[in-house]
C-alpha positions in Angstrom: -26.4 -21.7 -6.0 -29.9 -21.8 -4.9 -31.0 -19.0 -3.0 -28.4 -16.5 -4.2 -30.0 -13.7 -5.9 -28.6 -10.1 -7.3 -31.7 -8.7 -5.0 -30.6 -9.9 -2.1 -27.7 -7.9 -2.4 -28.2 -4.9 -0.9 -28.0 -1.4 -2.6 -24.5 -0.8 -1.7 -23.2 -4.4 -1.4 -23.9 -4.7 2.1 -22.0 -1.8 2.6 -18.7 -2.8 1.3 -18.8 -4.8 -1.9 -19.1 -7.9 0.5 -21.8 -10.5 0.5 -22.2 -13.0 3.4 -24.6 -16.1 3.2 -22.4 -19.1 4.5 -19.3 -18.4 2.7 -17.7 -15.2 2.5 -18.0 -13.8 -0.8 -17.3 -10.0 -2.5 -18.1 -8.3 -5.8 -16.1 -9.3 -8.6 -15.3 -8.1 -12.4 -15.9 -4.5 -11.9 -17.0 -2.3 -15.1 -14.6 0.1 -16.5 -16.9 2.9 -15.1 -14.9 4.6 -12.0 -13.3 7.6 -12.4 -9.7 8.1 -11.4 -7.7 10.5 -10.9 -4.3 11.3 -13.0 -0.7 12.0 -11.7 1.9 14.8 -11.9 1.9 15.5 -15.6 5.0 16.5 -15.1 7.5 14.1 -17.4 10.9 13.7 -15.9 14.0 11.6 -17.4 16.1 9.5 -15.5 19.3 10.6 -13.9 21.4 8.1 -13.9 22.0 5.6 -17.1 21.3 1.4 -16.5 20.9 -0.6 -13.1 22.0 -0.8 -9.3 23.9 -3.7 -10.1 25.7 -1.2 -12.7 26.2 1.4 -10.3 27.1 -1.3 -7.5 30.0 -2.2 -9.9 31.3 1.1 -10.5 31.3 2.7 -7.1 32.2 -0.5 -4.6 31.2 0.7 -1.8 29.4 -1.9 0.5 27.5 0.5 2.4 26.1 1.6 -1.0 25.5 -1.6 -2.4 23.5 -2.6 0.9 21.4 0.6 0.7 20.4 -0.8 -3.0 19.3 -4.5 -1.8 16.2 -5.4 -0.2 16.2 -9.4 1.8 12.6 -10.4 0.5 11.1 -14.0 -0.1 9.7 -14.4 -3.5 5.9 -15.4 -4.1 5.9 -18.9 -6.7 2.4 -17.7 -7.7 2.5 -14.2 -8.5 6.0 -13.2 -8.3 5.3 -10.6 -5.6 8.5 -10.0 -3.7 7.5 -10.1 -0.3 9.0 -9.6 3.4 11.0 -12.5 4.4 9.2 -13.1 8.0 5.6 -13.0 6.5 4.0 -16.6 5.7 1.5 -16.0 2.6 1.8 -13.1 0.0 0.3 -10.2 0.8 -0.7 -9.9 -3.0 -2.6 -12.9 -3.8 -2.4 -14.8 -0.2 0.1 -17.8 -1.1 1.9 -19.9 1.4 5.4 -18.7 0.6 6.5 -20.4 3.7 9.3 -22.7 1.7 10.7 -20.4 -0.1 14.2 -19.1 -0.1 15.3 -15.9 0.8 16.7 -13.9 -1.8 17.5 -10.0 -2.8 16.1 -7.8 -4.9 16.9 -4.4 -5.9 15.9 -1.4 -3.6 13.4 0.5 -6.0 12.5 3.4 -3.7 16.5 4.4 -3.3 16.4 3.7 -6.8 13.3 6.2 -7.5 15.9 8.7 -4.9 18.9 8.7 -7.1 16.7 8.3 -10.5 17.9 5.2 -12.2 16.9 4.0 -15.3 15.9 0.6 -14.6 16.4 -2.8 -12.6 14.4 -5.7 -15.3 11.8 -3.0 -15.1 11.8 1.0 -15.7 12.2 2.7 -12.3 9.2 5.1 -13.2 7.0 6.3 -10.5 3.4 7.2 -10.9 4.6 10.3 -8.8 1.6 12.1 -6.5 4.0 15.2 -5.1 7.7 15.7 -5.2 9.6 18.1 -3.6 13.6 17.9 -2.9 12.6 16.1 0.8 9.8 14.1 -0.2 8.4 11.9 -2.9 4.8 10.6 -3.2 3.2 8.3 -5.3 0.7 5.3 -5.8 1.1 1.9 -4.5 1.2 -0.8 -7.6 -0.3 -2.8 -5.1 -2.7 -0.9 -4.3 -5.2 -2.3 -1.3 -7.4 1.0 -2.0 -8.5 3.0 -4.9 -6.5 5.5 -3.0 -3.5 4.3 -1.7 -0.2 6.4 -1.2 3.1 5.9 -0.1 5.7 8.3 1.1 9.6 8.3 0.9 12.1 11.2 2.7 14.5 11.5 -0.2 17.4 13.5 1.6 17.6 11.0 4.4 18.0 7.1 4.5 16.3 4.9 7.5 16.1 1.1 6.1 12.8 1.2 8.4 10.6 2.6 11.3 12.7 1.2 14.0 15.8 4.0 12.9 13.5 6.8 14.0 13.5 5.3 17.8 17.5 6.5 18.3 16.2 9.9 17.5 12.7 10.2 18.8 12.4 14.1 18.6 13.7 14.5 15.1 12.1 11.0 14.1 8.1 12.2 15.4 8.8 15.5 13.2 9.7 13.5 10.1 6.7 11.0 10.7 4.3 13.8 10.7 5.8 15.4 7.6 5.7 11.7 6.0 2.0 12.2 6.8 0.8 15.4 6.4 2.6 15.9 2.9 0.3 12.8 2.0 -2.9 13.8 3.7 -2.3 17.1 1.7 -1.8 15.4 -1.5 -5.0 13.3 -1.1 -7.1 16.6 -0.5 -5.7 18.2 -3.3 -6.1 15.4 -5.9 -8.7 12.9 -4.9 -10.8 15.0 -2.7 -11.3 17.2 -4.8 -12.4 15.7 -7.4 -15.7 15.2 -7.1 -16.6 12.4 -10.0 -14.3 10.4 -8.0 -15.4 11.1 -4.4 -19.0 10.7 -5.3 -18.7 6.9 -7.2 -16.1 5.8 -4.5 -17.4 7.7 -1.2 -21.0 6.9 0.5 -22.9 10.2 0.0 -23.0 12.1 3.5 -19.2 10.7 4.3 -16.9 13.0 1.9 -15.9 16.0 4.5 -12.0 16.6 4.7 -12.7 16.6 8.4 -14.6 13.6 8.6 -12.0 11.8 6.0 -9.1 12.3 8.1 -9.8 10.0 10.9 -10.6 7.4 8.6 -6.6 7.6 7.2 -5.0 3.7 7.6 -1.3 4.5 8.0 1.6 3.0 9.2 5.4 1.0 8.5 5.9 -2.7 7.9 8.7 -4.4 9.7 10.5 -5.9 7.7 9.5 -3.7 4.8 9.4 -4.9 1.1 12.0 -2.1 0.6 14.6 -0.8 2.6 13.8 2.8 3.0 11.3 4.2 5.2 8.3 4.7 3.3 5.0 5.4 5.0 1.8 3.7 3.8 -1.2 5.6 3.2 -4.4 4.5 2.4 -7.8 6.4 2.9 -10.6 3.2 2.5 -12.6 1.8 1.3 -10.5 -1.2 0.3 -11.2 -2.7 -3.2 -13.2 -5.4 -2.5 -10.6 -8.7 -3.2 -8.4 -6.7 -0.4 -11.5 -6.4 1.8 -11.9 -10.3 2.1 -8.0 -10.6 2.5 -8.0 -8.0 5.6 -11.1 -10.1 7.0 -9.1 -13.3 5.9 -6.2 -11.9 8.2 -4.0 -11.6 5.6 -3.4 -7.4 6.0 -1.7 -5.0 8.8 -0.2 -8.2 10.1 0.3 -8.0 13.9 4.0 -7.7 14.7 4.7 -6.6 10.9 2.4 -3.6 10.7 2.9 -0.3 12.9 0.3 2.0 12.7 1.4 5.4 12.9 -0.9 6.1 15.8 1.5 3.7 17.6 5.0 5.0 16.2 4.2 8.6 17.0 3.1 7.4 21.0 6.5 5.8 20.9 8.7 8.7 19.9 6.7 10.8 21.2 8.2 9.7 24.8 11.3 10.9 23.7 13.4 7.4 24.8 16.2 7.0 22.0 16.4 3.9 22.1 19.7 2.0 20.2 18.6 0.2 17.1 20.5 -2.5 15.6 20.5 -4.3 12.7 19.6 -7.3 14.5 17.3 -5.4 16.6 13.3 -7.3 16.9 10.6 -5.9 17.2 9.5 -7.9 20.0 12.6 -6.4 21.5 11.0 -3.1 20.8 7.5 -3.9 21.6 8.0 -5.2 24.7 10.3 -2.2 26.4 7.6 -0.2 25.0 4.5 -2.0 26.8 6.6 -1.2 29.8 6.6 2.1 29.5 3.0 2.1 28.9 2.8 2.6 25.3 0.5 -0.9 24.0 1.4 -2.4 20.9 -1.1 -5.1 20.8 -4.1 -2.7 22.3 -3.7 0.3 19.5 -2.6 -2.4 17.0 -6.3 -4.0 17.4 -8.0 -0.6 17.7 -6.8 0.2 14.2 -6.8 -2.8 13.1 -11.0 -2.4 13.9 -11.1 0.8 12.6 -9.6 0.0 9.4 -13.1 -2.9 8.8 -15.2 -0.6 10.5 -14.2 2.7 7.8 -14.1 0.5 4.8 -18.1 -0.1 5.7 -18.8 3.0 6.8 -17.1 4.5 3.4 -17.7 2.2 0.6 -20.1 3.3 -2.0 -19.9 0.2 -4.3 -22.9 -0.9 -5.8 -23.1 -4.6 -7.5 -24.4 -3.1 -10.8 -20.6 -2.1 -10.9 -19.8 -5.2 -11.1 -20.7 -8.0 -13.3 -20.9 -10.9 -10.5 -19.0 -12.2 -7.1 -16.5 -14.2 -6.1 -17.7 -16.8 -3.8 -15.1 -19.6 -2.4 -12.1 -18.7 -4.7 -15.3 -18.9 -8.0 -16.5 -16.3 -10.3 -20.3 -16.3 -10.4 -22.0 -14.0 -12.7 -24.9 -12.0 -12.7 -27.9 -13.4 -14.9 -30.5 -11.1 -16.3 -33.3 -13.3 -14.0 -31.7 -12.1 -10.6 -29.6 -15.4 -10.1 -26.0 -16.3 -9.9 -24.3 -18.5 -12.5 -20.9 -20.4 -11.8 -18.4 -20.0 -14.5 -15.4 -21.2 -15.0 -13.5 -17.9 -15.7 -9.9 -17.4 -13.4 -10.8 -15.6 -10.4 -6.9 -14.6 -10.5 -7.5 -13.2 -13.7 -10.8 -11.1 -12.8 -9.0 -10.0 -9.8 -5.9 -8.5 -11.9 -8.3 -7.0 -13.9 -10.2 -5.3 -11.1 -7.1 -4.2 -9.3 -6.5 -2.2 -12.6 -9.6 -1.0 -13.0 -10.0 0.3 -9.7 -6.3 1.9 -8.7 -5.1 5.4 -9.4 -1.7 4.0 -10.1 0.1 5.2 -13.2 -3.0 6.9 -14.5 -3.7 7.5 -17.8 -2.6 4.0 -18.8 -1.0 4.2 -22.8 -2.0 1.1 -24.4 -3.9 -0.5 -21.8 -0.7 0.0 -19.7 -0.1 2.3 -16.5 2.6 5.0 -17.3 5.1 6.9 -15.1 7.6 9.5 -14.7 11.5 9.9 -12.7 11.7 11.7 -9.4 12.5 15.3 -10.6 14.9 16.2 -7.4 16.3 12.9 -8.1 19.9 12.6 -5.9 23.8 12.6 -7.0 25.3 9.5 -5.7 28.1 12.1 -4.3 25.2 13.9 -2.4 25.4 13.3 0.8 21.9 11.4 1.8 21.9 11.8 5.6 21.7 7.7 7.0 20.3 7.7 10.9 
């Protein structure tokens, strides 16, 4: 690779842990030198003894039982279970095109009623809870700070529920986001190791911060409760190339919440069915002057355009860059060196390295708690 040097790399990575000469490229094997930030030490058991399919047994209820399954395709190459309409993981970008549809448990009503397990523990690296709302990291996360949000007293299988009560359905999307917003000031904002190794000096006001928030619902969502995403960029650097890549906030998957609130916030209740699309809803919407595809783009810029404006990555983080799916290191003469280490592999490791997610890890592993409110399946969880 002639010509590529660490130097000409500039001091923050050109702005975003990205490096462009004719192939897009980004920093790569990050050092185990970013703060993060712990969850709730709180330490909560689990309510309810074994697995959905246990419960789904017992009770035999099919309203129940569909409330516990999600209708996901399966990604061959990472195992990702991902939504059944979208044509590459959103994980590590395969073409999942062929496979199958199958189910999979529904882990956020899981985290609701606190049960033990599915083939994993149901533990939650939990951010805030209250007996409304739960919190809590992203294992995927696309950002060193990246949130989601669940109502736990109410169950919506997605976005599209709130249209049929747009009054009640704009309050509870701005308590889905200001619970968050509130959590991220009071955790990652301030704390001021990790603000100042993951925020570009002059661009950590609360204020400021806000606007920069990239929110929103996927249609149809990788589980069946409504959960808004929450994520304050910059993106870690992988995710960074796969938004550029167009393989993030898919149009036609990915609401922003700028757009759901202009939508309820015309009061239209508007009947959703299962077997409602969202082209359906998109397009009576566009006629009443609420664009989909105009504030879709506009965030969709604005989520690039924060990431640069926010990133304070440097490449002595890192030990090298990825470069047309290779790892190239960083030699002590300024050059790059191709080796033949996984670029899968390096980008696990970073992922891990640079999420809050189940924070402190035990063992080299990240840890978790149950949902303390968690719900008897008696309770009656209010279903729009």
């Amino acid at each position: 690779m002639s010509g590529l040097t660490v130097n000409s790399l500039n001091k923050r990575g050109n702005a975003s842990g990205t490096y462009e000469v004719r192939l897009s490229a980004y920093l790569a094997k990050s050092k185990e030198i970013f703060p993060y930030i712990n969850q709730l030490a709180e330490e909560t058991s689990f309510a309810i003894e074994g697995t959905p399919d246990d419960l789904i047994s017992k009770i035999k209820d099919d309203n129940f039982a569909k409330r516990c399954k999600n209708k996901v395709r399966k990604c061959h190459v990472c195992t990702k279970a991902v939504a059944f309409t979208l044509p590459n993981c959103n994980s590590c970008g395969a073409d999942i095109t062929k496979n199958e549809i199958s189910y999979t448990n529904n882990v956020f009503m899981g985290f609701i009623y606190g049960i033990q397990k599915g083939p994993f523990p149901f533990t939650i690296s939990i951010r805030f809870q209250s007996p409304d709302f739960l919190v809590f990291d992203d294992l995927l996360s696309l950002c060193p700070c990246h949130l989601n949000v669940i109502p736990t007293t109410k169950y919506l299988p997605d976005w599209r529920y709130l249209l049929k009560r747009p009054k009640e359905g704009k309050v509870l999307v701005e308590e889905l986001f200001n619970n968050t917003w509130m959590t991220v000031v009071k955790q990652f904002l301030s704390n001021n190791d990790w603000k100042n190794k993951i925020l570009a000096p002059g661009k950590q006001s609360e204020d400021g911060l806000r606007g920069h928030i990239a929110a929103g619902f996927n249609y149809p969502p990788s589980q069946y409760q409504l959960h808004l995403q929450f994520m304050l960029p910059p993106f870690i650097p992988f995710h960074y190339q796969q938004y550029l890549n167009g393989l993030h906030f898919t149009p036609g998957r990915f609401f922003p919440v700028e757009y759901v609130l202009a939508v309820l916030n015309l009061n239209l209740p508007y009947e959703v069915k299962e077997d409602t699309s969202v082209e359906e809803i998109i397009r009576f919407y566009n006629e009443k002057g609420v664009n989909y595809e105009k504030i879709h783009a506009d965030c969709y810029n604005r989520y690039g355009n924060s990431h640069l404006e926010l990133a304070n990555y440097h490449p002595d983080d890192f030990e090298g860059i990825s470069i047309g799916n290779k790892y190239y290191k960083f030699s002590q003469n300024g050059n790059l060196e191709e080796t033949p280490e996984d670029i899968k592999a390096i980008t696990e490791k970073d992922k891990s390295v640079l999420q809050n997610y189940g924070r402190p890890y035990q063992l080299g592993k990240p840890t978790g708690s149950y949902y303390k409110y968690a719900k008897k399946i008696e309770e009656n969880i209010e279903v729009w």
